[in-house]
Every structure is written in C-alpha cells, then in structure tokens.
N, C-alpha and C positions, 0 to 999 in steps of 0.2 A: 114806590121807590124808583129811583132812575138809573135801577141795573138792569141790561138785559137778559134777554128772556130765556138764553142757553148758560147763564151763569150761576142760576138757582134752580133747584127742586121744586122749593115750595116758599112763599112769604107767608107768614101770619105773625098776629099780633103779640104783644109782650106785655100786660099791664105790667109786668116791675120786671128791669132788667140789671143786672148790675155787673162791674168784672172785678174777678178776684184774683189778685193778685199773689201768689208763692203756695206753696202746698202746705203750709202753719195755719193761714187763714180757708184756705179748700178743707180740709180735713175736717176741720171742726166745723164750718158752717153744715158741710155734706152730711155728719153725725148729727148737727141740731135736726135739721132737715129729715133725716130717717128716722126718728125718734115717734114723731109726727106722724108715720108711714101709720095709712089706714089698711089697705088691699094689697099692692103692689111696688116695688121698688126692680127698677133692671137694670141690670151694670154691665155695659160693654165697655173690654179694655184692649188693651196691649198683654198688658199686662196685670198680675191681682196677684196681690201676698197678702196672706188672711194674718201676718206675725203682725204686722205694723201699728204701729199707736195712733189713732184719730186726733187724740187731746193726750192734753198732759196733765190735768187733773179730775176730780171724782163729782164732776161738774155735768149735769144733777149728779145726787151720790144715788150710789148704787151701780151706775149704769157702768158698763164696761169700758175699755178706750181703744183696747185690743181689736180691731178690726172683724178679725173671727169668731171672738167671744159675742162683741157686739151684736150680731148678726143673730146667731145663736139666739142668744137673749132678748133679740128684735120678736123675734118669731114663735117662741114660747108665750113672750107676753103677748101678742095678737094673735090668736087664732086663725083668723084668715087673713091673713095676711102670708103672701105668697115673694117669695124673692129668686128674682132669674140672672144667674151671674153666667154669662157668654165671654170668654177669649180667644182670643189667637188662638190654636192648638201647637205652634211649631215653639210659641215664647212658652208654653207651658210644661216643655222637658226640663225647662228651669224648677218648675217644681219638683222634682225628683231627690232637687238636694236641697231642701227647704222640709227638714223634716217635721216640723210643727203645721204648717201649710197643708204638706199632705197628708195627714195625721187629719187633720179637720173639713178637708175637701171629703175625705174617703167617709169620715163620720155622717157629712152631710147626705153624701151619697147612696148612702145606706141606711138609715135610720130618720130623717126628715125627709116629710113630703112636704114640706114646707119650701124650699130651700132648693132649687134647681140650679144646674151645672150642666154648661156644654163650652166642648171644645171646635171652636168652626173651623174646618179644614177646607171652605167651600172657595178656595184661590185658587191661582196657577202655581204652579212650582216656583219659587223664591219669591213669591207675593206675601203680604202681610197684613193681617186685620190691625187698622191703625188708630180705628176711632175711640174719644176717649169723651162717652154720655153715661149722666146717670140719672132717671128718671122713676120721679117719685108721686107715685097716684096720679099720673097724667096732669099734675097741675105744678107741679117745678121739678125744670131737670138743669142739670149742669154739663156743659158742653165747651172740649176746649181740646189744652194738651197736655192733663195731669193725669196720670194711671195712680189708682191705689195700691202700691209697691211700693217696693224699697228705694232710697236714695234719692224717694224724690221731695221730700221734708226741707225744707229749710224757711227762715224768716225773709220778712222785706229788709232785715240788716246785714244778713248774709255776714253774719260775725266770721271770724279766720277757725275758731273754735267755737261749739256749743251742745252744751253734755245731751241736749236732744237730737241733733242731726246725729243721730247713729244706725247702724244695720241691727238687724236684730240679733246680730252675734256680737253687739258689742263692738265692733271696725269703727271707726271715724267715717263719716261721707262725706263728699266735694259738697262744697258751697254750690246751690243749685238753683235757679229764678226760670219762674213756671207761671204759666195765666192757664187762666178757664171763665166762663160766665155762668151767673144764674140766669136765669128765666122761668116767669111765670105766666102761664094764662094759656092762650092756644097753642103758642109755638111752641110750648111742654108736650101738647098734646098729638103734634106732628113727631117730634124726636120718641114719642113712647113708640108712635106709628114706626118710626125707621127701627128701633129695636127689636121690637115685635117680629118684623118681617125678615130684619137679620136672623132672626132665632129661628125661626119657618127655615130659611132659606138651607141653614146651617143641620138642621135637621131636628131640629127641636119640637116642630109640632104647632099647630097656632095658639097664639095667647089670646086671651080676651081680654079687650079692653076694661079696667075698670070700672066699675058699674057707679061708683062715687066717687068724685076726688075731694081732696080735706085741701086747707091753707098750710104747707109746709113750709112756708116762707120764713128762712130761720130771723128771730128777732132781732139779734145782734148787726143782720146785715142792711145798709142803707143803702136803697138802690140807685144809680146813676137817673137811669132815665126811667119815665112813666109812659104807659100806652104808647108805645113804638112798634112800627112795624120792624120785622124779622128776618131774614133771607137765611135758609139754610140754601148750603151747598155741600157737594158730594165728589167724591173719587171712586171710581167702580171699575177694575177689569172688565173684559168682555171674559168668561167664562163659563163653561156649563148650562150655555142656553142662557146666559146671565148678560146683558147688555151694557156696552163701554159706556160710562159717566165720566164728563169731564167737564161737568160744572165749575171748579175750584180754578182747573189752569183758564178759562173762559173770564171769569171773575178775577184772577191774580191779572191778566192781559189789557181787561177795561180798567179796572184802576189804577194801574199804572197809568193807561194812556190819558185817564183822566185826569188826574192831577195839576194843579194849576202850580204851585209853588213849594210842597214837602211831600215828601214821601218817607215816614219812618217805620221801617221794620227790626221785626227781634225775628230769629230762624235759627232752629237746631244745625241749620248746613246752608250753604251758596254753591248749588250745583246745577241747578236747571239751565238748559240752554234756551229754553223758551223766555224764562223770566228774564236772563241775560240780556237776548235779543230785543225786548219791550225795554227794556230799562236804556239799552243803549241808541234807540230812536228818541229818548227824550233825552240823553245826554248830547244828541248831535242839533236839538234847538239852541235859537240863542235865547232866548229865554226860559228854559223850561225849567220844573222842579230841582229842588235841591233832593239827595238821596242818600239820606240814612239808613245803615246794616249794623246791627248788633248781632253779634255771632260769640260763638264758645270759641275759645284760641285754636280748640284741636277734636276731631269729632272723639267720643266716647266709644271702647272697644279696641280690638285688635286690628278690625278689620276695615270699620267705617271708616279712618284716617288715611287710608290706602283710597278709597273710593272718595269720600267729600273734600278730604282738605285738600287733594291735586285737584280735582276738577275745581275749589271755589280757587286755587292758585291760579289756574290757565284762563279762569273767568274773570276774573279780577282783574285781574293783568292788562288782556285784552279793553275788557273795560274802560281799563284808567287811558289806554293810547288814544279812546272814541272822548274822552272826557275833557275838551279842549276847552271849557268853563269851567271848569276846575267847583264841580258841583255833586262831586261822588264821594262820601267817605263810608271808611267799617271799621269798626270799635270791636275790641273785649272788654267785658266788664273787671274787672278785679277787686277783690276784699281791700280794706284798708293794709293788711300785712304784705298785699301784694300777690295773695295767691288767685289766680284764676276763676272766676264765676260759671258757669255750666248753662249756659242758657241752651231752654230746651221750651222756651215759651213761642208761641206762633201767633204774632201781632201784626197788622196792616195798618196804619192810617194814612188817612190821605187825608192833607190839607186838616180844615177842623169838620169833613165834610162826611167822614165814614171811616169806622172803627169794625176790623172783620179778626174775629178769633177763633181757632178751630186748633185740628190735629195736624193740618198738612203743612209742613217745612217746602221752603227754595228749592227740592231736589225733585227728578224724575221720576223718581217711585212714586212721590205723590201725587202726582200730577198723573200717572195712567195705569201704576200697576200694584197699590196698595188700596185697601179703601180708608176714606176721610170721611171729616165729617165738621166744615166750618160754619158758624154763622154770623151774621154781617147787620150791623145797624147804620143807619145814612142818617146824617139830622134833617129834623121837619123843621126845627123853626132855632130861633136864638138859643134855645136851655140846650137843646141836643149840641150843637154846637159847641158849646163853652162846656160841655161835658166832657165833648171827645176833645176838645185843645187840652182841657185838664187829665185826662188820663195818659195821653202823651206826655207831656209836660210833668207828669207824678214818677210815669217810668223814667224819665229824665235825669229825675234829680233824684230815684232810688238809686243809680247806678253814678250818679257826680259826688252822690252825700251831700247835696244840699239841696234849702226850702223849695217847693215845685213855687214859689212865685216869684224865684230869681232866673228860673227857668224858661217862666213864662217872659219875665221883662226883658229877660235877655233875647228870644228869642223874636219879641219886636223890636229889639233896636237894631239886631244883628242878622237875623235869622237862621236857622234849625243850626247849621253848622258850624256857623260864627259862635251861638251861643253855646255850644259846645264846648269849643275850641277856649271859649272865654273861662269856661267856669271848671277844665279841665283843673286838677291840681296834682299834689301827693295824696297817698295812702288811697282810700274807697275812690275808682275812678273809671275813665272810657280809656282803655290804651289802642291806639289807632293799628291794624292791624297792617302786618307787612310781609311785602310777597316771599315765600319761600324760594329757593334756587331747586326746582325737580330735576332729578337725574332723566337720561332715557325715556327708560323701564317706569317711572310714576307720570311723563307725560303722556307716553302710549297708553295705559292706561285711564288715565282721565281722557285723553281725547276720543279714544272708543268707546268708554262709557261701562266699562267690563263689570264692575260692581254696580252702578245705578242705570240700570236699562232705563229707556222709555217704552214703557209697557212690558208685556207676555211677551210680544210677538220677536223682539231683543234679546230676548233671554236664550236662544238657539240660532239667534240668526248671524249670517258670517260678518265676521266684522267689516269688511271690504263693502257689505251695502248698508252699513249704518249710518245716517247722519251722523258726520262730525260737530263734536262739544262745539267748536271753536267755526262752524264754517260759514255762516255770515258772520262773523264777528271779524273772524279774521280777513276775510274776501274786503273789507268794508276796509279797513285798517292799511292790506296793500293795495288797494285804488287810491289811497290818501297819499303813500308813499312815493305813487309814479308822479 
C-alpha cells in the first residue's frame, strides 16, 4: 500500500471485504454473522443497548431478534462459545435508565460465565472510548461507525416515517445514515488482536485467541473487493503509561494531500483545525481537488451544537475566503419531506484511489484524545478502482434519490460538484450548508476549543496557550487582505 509508515498500525490482508451501508443492513448481516459464532465473539462499543431489534423478522425461526435475548440464546446453544462485550464506562450511566438493559446486563453478570462484561474507564478525564468493532472467531469482524444502540436503525431510504425506526419506548428516531465494513481473513485477525488488548488494558484480564475460526461470512452479503490489502489506524491518548497514537490524523493529512482531483467526505462534525488547515493548502492550488463535506445540519445533544457546529462555522468560513477556485462545498442530507438526515457515518475517499471507514469524525477528540479505530483500502488494479468510484457514487445518489449511474455520468462530464449541483432537486436531497451568524460568547468558544480539546493535555490547560481554531487559517486570510 502507498500510505505511510506513521499512518497505520498494522496492514493485512482482506480475502472478502465489503462496506455496509445504514444500521437495517449492519444489524442483520452482524446477527447472520454471530449465528455462525463457533468460540468467540468481542464487541467493542460507544455505546450497547441489549433492548434493540437486529432484524425484523423470525428469519431463521426461532432465533431471537432482541439483541439481548440473542445473545443469551447465542450461548446456551454453544457451549463454548464465550462472548466479551467491552464500553465506554462514562456512556454507560445511560444504562441506568434503560431498564430492560440493565435487568440483562446484571443477569449476565451474575449467572453466565459465558458472557463477559467490562466497563473501560482506562482514559483521561473527558476522553472517550470511541471505537466501534465486532469480531467474530477471528475470521470476520466489522469495523466502522455503528454502535449496537439505539437510534441508530434506519434504511438506505431514510423514509420521513417508518414504524421500525423507533426507541424501544416506542419514540420515533431521526432519520439516521451510518457505514461500517466487513472483513475477512487476517485483518479479522489483527482487530480480535486490538480487542483483546483493549479488554487487558481495561482490566479485563488476557483473552485467548481462538483456537479455530469458522467461515462467518454472512450469505446475503456480496463483497466489494477480493484479496485486498488492509491498513488499520488508530487514536490513543497518552495515558497511564499508555502511549499517544495518532495514526488516523497522520493518515487524514496524507490523503488529503494526496489527492489528485476529489475528495468526498460524510463526518458526524467539521471541527478539526488540523484537517482545516490540510484542506486549505489544496484549496490555495490552482489546480487541486474539488472537496466534498456531508455533514448533519446541527451536532446531536445539548451540548455538542455549542462545541461542533461554532467551531465547523468559524472553519468553514475561514475556509471559503482561502477558496479562490471556488472548489469547497458541504451538504446536508435531507428526507424527501424535507426533514433533516443524521449523518453520523465516517467516509474518506479520495479520487477512485482509497476508500477509509472507521469511528473517527473531522473533530479534535479524534484525532488525539478519544480512541478510534479506522480502516483503509487503496486499489491495486482496475476492479478496486471501479469499486471505490461506485461506492462514492452509490453514497451519492442515496442522498440525491437517484440511479448511482447518473451519478456516476454526471460526474464525468461535470465533475464531484457540478454533478451534484446538477442532479440536486426537490424532496430526498443535498441542501448546501450555510454559515450561521455567532454571537461573542459561541466564537470565543469555538476559537478556544473549550468543548473539543486537542488531546488530555487541553483539557486544563489555560486558554491564553492553546493554539487557536482559526490561527493559520486566519494569519493566511489577513496576508491576502494587505
């Protein structure tokens, strides 16, 4: 592969890789997949609500669809067969008001030795366990940006209504668009290795490798690419004797700068200064890439719209005055009714040349003070190629509502933006995003960076010596102006 050498952990192989698009199609492929489970299954999350539905119907019959029951009934019927479910510890006070959740966590915990449970608290203070794998007999795991929780269900139609997308109280959920990949073969076998070592680290104890792995390759699913090499990347604080990884901002940095002509991204958030900064050295070429952002209209929560959506305001911003080619656009997706889409999916491509999906978003925390967990295909020859143009090109036209091959033709006549711009209409659509007016009090804020540090060592440090959001970007902007 022609990434370097600080931007990966590990490469290996993929015999079948494929990427799955919305948590309708993850759920169910991840239950075929577990079904299969011979020894071992590990699930590192964010987040994990044992209420939620896999599937929606009794497909095999018998078998559960209930998340928790699933499980349950995973491990009755195999005997050895062992299952390690590791999260966050700080997202897990959410359980508390999930009382079926904890009703079944507390069952496992006490009465299956089958069935392992840990909460990893092994961060700095406002750090977060971010990665979202799940790894099945060391020979396929899924790795991406889908938690088995709530709210995060929806189809590639992202209908306005649909009596599935619901909470398990019965609430309606937002219309929501999520990726993740399979993978089979070795690089299964690295992702069981990083779970494993999470679960040690967190204080779980060492796992043993599985002693067999089985074909858990769900049937239904047709893989993109064959025999591919793999690049996982990583996000690590420095903590507790625990050394800083910053594989992912390394990697987000090179393919940016690599890029010959597109660059389309999906991001839960647009607030890294780093990424900023890479992005606006190729917007000051006269030739350089055109640069697509899909983004959620407004971050999710109370809190995060105080922290992402000023800092992607002051960045944007800045951005579009460096943007003298007029080659920068950012989209929201919207339902056909008009209501707003939830992207919470983490996509990179560049050109038709490398397709990278993981858990880490555009923002600070992922880049130095959460951990992640991406992985990264390149093409080796024509098929990978016309792969990764058609997975771009498919996310395209899920979010325009039309065929990915007017996507695609548009895109060579016009190219990434034109062809947007072209096949933009009513109802299911890209609404181009536009800048807010921040008061004060939400500039100061985004330009210090008060909710998304760069790293631990921000998180107490005075703000007077923080790098500013804005300070090559800006600096660059009034040299243009004298």
């Amino acid at each position: 592969m022609n990434l370097p050498d600080e931007t990966h952990w590990r490469i290996e192989r993929a015999t079948r890789a494929a990427v799955v698009i919305d948590a309708d199609a993850y759920f169910r492929l991840a239950r075929a997949a577990m079904i299969k489970a011979q020894k071992q299954i590990l699930l590192v999350g964010w987040d994990f609500d044992a209420r939620i539905n896999l599937a929606w119907n009794d497909d095999p019959p018998g078998v559960p669809t209930e998340v928790g029951e699933f499980i349950t009934w995973l491990v009755k019927r195999r005997p050895d067969l062992h299952v390690y479910i590791l999260r966050w510890d700080k997202g897990a006070l959410k359980t508390l008001l999930r009382g079926k959740t904890l009703l079944t966590l507390t069952k496992w915990r006490f009465l299956s030795k089958q069935i392992h449970l840990k909460l990893d608290a092994h961060h700095p203070v406002g750090a977060s366990h971010h990665q979202k794998i799940v790894v099945i007999d060391d020979c396929l795991a899924f790795c991406g940006g889908i938690d088995m929780t709530d709210e995060r269900w929806d189809t590639r139609a992202h209908e306005d209504d649909h009596p599935h997308r619901t909470s398990p109280h019965g609430w309606p959920n937002k219309p929501w668009h999520d990726a993740t990949t399979a993978l089979q073969g070795p690089v299964a076998v690295a992702l069981g290795d990083l779970c494993r070592t999470r679960w040690q680290i967190a204080g779980g104890g060492e796992i043993a490798a599985p002693s067999t792995t089985s074909d858990c390759w769900p049937p239904d699913l047709e893989p993109d690419f064959e025999d591919v090499d793999v690049a996982i990347s990583r996000s690590q604080p420095e903590h507790g004797g625990q050394e800083a990884l910053r594989e992912i901002e390394h990697l987000y940095l090179a393919l940016i700068a690599r890029a010959k002509r597109f660059i389309y991204a999906e991001s839960q958030y647009f607030a890294s200064r780093r990424v900023a900064e890479a992005i606006a050295r190729r917007l000051d070429e006269p030739d350089g890439p055109e640069i697509v952002i899909i983004n959620p209209v407004t971050a999710q929560g109370w809190l995060e719209p105080i922290a992402m959506d000023t800092a992607r305001a002051r960045l944007f911003e800045a951005l579009k005055k460096r943007d003298t080619h007029d080659r920068l656009r950012m989209y929201h997706p919207h339902t056909a009714g008009g209501t707003p889409i939830y992207v919470h999916a983490k996509v990179l491509v560049i050109d038709e040349e490398v397709i990278r999906i993981g858990s880490s978003n555009f923002n600070n925390r992922s880049l130095r003070l959460d951990t992640e967990c991406d992985v990264t295909i390149e093409q080796g020859g024509p098929h990978e190629r016309a792969r990764i143009a058609a997975i771009r090109d498919d996310l395209i036209a899920e979010h325009l509502a039309v065929e990915p091959a007017a996507v695609t033709q548009a895109i060579a006549e016009r190219g990434l933006i034109g062809a947007i711009e072209s096949l933009r209409g009513e109802g299911k659509t890209l609404v181009p995003y536009d800048v807010p007016d921040l008061n004060a009090v939400q500039q100061w804020l985004a330009d210090n960076k008060v909710l998304d540090p760069e790293g631990p060592d921000e998180m107490f440090e005075a703000f007077a010596k923080r790098r500013p959001l804005l300070g090559r970007l800006r600096d660059r902007v009034r040299r243009r102006r004298r």
